[in-house]
C-alpha positions in Angstrom: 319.9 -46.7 166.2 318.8 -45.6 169.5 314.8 -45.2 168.4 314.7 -49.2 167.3 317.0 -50.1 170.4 313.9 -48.0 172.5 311.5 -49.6 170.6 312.4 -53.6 170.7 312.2 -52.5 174.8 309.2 -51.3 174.3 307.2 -52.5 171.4 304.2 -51.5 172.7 304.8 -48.6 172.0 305.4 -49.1 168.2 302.0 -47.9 167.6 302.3 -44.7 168.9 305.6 -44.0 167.7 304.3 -44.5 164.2 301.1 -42.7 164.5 303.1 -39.6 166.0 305.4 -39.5 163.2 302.8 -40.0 160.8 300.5 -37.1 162.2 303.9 -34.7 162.2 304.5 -35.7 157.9 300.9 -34.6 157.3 301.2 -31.9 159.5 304.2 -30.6 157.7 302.2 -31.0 154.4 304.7 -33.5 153.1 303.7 -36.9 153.7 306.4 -39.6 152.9 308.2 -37.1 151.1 309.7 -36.1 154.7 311.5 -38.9 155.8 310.2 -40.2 159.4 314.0 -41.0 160.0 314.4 -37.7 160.5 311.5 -37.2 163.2 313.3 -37.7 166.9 311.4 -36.9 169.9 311.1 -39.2 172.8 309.7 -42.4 172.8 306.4 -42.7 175.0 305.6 -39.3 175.4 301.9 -38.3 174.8 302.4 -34.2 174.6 305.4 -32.5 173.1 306.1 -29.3 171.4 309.2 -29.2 169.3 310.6 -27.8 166.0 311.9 -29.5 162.8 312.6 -28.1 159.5 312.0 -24.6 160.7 308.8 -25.1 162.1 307.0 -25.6 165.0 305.1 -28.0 166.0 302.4 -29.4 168.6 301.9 -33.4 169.0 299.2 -35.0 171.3 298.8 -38.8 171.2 296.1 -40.6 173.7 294.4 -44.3 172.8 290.8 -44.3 172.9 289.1 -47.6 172.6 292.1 -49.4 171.7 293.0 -47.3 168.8 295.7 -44.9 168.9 295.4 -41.6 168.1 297.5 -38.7 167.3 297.4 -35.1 166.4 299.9 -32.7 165.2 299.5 -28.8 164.2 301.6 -26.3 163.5 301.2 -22.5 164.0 300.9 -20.6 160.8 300.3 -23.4 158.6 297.2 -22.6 156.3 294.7 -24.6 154.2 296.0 -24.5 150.3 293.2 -24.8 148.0 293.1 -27.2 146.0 290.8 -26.7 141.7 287.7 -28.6 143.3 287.4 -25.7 146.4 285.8 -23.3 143.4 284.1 -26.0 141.9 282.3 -27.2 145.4 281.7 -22.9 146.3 280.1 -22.9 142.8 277.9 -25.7 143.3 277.1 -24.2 147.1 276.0 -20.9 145.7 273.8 -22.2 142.8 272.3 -24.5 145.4 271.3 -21.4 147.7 270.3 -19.0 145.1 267.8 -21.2 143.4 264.9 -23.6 145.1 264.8 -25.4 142.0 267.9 -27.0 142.6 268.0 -30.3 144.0 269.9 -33.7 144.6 268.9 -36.9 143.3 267.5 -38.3 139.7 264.7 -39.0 138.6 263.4 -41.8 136.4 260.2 -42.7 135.0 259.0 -46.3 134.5 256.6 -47.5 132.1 255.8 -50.8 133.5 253.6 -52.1 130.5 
């Protein structure tokens, strides 16, 4: 189609393409479930706002140190939490309410 026409032109900017699309999927909380077929924006272009799937969305992409970066967020979109979230606010509150607690292990050696 027209993106892999753009790109062979332009393969430098494969990388960016790919990080874009790549950023929107987690972004969208779907990963490879969301096919990056279906992401079109224009090729080369390092800010964009745009809607897909009934959302919208926010993408920056800049290279910094010769790696490509790029970031998408949506407005709205929450953090889920996930079993180990009340495990991990567990563990932070027994660490605060006791000075007992404490990280590590200890062993004892009998070097006889």
């Amino acid at each position: 189609g027209e993106e892999l026409e753009n790109l062979r032109a332009n393969p430098e900017l494969a990388i960016q393409t790919w990080t874009a699309k790549e950023s929107l999927q987690k972004a969208m909380r779907l990963g490879m479930n969301f096919n990056p077929r279906k992401i079109e924006f224009p090729i080369g272009v390092k800010k964009l706002n745009f809607s897909i799937e009934n959302s919208n969305f926010q993408l920056v992409s800049w290279t910094h140190k010769d790696s490509h970066i790029s970031l998408t967020w949506g407005e709205g979109i929450g953090y889920d939490s996930v079993p180990e979230d009340e495990l991990l606010e567990q563990t932070r509150f027994a660490m605060k309410s006791s000075s007992d607690w404490g990280v590590g292990c200890k062993t004892t050696r009998n070097n006889s």
